[in-house]
C-alpha positions as CSV (number, residue, x, y, z in Angstrom):
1,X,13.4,16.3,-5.9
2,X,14.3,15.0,-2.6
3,X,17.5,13.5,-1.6
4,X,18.8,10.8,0.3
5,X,16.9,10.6,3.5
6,X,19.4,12.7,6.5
7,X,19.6,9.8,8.9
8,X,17.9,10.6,12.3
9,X,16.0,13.5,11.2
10,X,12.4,13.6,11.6
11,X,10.6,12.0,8.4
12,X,6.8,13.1,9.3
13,X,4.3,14.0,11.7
14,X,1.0,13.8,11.9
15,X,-1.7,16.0,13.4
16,X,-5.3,15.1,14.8
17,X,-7.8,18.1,13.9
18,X,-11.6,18.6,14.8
19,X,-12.6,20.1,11.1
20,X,-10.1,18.3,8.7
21,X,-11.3,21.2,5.9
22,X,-10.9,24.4,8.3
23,X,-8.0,22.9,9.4
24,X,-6.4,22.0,6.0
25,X,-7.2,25.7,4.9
26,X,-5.1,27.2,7.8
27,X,-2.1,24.8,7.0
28,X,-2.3,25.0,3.5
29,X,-1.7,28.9,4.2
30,X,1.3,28.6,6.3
31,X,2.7,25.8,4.9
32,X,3.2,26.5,1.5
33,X,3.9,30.3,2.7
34,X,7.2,28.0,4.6
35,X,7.6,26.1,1.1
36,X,6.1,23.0,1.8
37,X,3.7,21.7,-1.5
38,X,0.7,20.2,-1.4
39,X,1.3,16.7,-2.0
40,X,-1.4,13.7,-2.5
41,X,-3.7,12.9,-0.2
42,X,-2.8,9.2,1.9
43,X,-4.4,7.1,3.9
44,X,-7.8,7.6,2.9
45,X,-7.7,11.2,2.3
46,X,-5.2,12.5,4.8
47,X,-4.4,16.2,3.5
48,X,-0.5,15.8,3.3
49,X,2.5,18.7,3.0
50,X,6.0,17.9,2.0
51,X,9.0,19.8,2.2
52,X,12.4,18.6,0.7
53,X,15.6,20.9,1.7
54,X,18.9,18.8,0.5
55,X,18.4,15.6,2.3
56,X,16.3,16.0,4.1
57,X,12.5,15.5,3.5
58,X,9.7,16.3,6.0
59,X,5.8,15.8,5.9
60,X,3.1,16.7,7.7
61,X,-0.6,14.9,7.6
62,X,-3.4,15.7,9.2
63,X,-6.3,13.4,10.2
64,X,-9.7,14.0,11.8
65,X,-10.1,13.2,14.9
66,X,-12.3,10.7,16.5
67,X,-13.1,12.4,19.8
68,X,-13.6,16.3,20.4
69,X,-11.7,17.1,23.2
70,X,-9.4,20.4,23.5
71,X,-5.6,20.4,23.1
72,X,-3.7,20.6,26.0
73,X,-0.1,21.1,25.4
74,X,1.1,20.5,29.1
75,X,-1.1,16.3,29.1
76,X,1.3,13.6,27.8
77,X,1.6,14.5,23.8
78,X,2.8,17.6,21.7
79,X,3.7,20.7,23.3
80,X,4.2,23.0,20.2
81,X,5.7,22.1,17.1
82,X,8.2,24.9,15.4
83,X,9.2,25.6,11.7
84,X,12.3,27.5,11.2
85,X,12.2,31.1,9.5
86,X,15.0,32.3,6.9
87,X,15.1,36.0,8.5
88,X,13.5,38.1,11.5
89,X,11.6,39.4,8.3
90,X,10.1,36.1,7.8
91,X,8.7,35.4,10.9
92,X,6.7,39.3,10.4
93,X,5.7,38.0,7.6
94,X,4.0,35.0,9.3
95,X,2.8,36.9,12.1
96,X,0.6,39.2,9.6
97,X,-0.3,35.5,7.6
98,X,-1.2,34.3,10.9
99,X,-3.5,37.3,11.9
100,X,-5.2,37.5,8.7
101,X,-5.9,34.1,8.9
102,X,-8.2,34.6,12.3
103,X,-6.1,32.6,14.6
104,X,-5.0,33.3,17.9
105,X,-1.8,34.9,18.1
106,X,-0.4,33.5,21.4
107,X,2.8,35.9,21.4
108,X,3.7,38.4,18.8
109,X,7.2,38.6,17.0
110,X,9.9,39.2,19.7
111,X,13.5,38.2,20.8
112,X,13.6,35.5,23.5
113,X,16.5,34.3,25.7
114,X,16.7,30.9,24.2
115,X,19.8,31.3,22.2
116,X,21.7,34.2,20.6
117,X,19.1,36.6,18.2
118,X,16.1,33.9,18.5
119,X,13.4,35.7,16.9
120,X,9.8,34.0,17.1
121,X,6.0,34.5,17.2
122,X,3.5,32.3,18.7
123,X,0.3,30.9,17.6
124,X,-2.4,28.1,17.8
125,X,-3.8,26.5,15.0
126,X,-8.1,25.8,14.7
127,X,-7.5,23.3,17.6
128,X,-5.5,25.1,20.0
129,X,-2.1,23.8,19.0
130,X,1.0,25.9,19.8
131,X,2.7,26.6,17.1
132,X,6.2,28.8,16.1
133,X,7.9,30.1,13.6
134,X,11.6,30.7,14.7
135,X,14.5,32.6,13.3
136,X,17.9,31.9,14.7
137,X,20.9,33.5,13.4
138,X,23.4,31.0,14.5
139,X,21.4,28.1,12.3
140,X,21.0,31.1,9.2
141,X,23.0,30.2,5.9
142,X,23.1,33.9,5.6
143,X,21.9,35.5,8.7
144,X,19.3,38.8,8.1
């Protein structure tokens, strides 16, 4: 059950697809694999994931999209969008999800310069999306 809303965080986002069913198959994979459920569709059928940690509670939506033109991460809009990981183990475990899934790996599990231990793989979503699963030790509750 989710709590108070944590002021300032994000509350949603939603995400334009070309095949609203492919595409709601390869989120419905990672998503609930991150421990977002399923929730109700909205808005006229709009598959929906929620996920409540504490206070805070996040959703993503997807719609379909009315014109089909490729993603491009570096026009005005959404350069990636990334989900944190509980361990470095975690974000393996996505990488093989991710493979078996057919999509495009865009860089395997590795350590990267961002901060201290960050620990992420790359990929893009039916529609070319950039996506990442990231595990940083200094934001762990019981770093792995």
């Amino acid at each position: 059950m989710p709590g108070r809303p944590a002021r300032g965080f994000p509350n949603h986002v939603d995400l334009t697809v070309t095949d609203l069913e492919r595409s709601a198959a390869f989120y419905d994979s990672l998503l609930t694999h991150l421990g977002f459920e399923r929730s109700a569709e909205y808005a006229g059928g709009v598959p929906n994931w929620t996920r409540a940690d504490g206070e805070a509670t996040f959703s993503i939506g997807l719609h379909a999209a009315r014109r089909k033109v490729p993603h491009d991460r570096y026009a005005p809009g959404l350069h990636h969008l990334a989900f944190h990981a509980g361990s470095r183990g975690e974000v393996d475990a996505i990488h093989v999800l991710v493979r078996s899934t057919g999509a495009t790996v865009l860089d395997p599990p590795a350590t990267y310069d961002y901060t201290p231990g960050y620990y992420a793989v790359f990929f893009a979503d039916p529609d070319g999306l950039k996506l990442e699963v990231v595990f940083e030790p200094r934001l762990a509750q019981n770093p792995a």
